[in-house]
N, C-alpha and C positions, 0 to 999 in steps of 0.2 A: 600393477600400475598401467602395463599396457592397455589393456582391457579398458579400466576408468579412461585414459587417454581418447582411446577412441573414441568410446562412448561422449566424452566431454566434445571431440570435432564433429560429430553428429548432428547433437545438438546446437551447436551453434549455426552450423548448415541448415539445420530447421528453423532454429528461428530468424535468421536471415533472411529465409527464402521468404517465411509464412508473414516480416513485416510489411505494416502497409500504415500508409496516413490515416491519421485520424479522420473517421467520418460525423466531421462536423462541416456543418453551414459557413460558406465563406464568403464574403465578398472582399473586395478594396478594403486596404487599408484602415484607409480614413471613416470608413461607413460602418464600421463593425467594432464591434468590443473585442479589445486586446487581452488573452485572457492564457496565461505563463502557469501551466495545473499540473500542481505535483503527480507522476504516476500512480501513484496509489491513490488520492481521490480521485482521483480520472474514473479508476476504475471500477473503486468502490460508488462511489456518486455523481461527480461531473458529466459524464457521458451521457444519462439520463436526464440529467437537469439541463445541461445547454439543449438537449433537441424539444425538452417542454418548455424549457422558457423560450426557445424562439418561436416555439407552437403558438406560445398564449401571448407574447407584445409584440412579434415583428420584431424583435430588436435580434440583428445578428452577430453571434458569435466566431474569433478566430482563435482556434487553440492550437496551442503548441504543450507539449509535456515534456517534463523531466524533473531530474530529482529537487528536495523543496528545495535544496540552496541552490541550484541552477535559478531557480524560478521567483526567488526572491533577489539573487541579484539580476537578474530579467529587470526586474520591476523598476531596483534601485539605477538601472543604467539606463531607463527610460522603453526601453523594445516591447513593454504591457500596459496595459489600463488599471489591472487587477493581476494578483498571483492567490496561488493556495499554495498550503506547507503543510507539511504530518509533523509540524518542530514550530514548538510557541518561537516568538523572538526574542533576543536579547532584547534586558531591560535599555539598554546605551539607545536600539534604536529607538526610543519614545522621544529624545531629545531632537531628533529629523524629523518630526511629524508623521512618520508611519501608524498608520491606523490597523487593528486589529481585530478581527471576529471570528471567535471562536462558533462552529453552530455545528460539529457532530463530534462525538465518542466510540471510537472505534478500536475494538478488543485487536490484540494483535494475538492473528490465531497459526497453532502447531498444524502443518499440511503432512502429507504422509500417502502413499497408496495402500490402499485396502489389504493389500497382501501384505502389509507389514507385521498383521495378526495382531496390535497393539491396540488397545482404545483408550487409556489412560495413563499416564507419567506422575511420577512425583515430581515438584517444584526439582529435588536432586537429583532424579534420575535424566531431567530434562538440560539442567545443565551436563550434566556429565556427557551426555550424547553430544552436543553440540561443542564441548571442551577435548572431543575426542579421547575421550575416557572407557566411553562404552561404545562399542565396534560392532558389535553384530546383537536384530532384535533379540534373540534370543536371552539377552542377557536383562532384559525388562519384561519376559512371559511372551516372549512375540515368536515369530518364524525364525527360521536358519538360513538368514537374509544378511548380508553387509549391510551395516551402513552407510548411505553415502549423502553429506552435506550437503545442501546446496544453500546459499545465503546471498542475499539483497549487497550490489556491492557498498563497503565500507563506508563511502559518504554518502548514502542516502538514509534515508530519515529512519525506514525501519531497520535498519542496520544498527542505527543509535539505539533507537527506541528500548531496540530487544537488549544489545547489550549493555546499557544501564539498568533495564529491568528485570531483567529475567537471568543473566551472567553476572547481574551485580560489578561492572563494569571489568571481569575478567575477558581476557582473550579468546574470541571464538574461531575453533577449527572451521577448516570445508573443505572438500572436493571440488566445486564448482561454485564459483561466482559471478552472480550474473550483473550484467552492466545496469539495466532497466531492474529497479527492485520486482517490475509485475512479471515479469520473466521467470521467476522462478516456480511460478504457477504449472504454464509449460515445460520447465528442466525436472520437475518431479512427475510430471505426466510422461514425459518422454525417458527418463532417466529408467534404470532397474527398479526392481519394486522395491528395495531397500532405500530412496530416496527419500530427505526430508526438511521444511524449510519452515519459515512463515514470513508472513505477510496481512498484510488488512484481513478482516474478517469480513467486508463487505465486497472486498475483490474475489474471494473465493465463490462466493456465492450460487453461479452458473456453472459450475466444475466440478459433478457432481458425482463423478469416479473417483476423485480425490474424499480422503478422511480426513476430519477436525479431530485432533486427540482434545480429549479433556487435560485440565491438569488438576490434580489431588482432588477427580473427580467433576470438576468443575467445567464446563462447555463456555467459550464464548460470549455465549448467550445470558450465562448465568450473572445475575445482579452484582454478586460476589467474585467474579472473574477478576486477576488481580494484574493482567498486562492490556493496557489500552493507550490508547495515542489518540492526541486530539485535531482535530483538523478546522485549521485557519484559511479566512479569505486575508487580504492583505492589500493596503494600499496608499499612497503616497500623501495624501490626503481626505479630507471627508468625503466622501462618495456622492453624486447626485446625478440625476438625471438617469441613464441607462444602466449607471453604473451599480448604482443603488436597489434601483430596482432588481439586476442579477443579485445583487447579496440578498436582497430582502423576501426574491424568489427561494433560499435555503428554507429560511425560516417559516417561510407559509406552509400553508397544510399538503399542500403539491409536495412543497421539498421534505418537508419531516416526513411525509409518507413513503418518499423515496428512499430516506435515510433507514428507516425501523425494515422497509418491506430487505433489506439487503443485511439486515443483522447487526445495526448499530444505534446509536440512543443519540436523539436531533438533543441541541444543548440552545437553551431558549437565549435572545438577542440582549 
């Protein structure tokens, strides 16, 4: 325990040190699109689309991120223009005029380091690892590695996602839990090689030390892949003018290109 201990104050010194603001286009206030973006499309998508969409209209972006219910009550308290969320909405809020659009499908994928000797899990074997069941790779054909969890913390979207999907809404173990769900990119990079988590499939994408396990074979990628999350723009009313135009920037061929080039499936208007 000591050892993980450490290991755990390490990492957080890391990524302390290594945060930094968002590099987005900012001006005033008033002058710019207010725009409250879930971490994981930040990272899977957003980040690329605000610096081409203000490439191609002039119109500037001010983002701020965090998890989606941070960022959908962002919205509902007035502090954005626009939110995203990896979490559809409750049906109640359609009676407040909250408007919704759905425009990408995004696999939620198994992370891992290469030294975990693993390339494949069964749907059972993956819960069991994550239920604290199964402790060292060894016991799924891998190295003679601990396992060590690392998991998106509990109110953020892939936190749900995974465990209604994938734990079938059981209790998931962990060693580490990280506050930012995109955080756990870096706690499995940095962490011993027995670390393992998930997260968006299009946030990994640039992290290319890191392993995608398959599951019962299946990659991600695969049409037939059976854990994904979908990703929401969100806004208090019908959208027009700049506003509009950023949603309708997803859907264009710019934005679907950006969607697919990162390992996810654009979901038409």
């Amino acid at each position: 325990m000591k050892f993980k201990d450490m290991i755990k104050s390490l990492l957080v010194f890391l990524l302390l040190g290594a945060f930094i603001l968002v590099p987005v286009s900012v001006v005033a206030a008033q002058e710019a699109l207010r725009y409250s973006c879930s971490n994981q499309v930040y990272a899977a998508f957003s980040k690329e689309q605000v610096e081409a969409f203000t490439a191609a209209s002039g119109f500037k972006v001010a983002v701020k991120t965090a998890s989606s219910d941070s960022c959908f009550n962002n919205l509902g308290r007035g502090f954005c223009d626009i939110a995203s969320t990896a979490r559809k909405l409750h049906h109640r809020h359609d009676v407040y005029g909250y408007k919704e659009f759905p425009f990408c499908k995004d696999p939620i994928a198994v992370i891992a380091r290469k030294e975990c000797g693993v390339d494949n899990l069964s749907e059972e074997q993956l819960q069991d690892i994550f239920a604290g069941i199964i402790t060292n790779w060894k016991e799924v054909g891998g190295a003679d590695l601990p396992v060590m969890i690392v998991v998106p913390g509990d109110d953020t979207a892939a936190h749900k996602n995974f465990r209604r999907q994938v734990m079938k809404h059981k209790d998931i173990e962990h060693d580490f839990m990280a506050y930012d769900s995109t955080m756990v990119i870096e706690a499995v990079k940095h962490f011993p090689c027995g670390a393992v988590s998930f997260i968006s499939q299009g946030a990994t994408v640039h992290h290319k030390e890191l392993k995608t396990l398959k599951v019962e074979g299946r990659t991600p990628l695969a049409e037939d892949y059976p854990y994904y999350q979908i990703f929401y723009f969100i806004t208090k009313k019908e959208p027009q003018g700049s506003l509009k135009k950023f949603i309708d920037f997803a859907y264009s061929k710019e934005g679907t290109d950006i969607i697919r080039r990162n390992g996810m499936l654009p979901i038409s208007k």
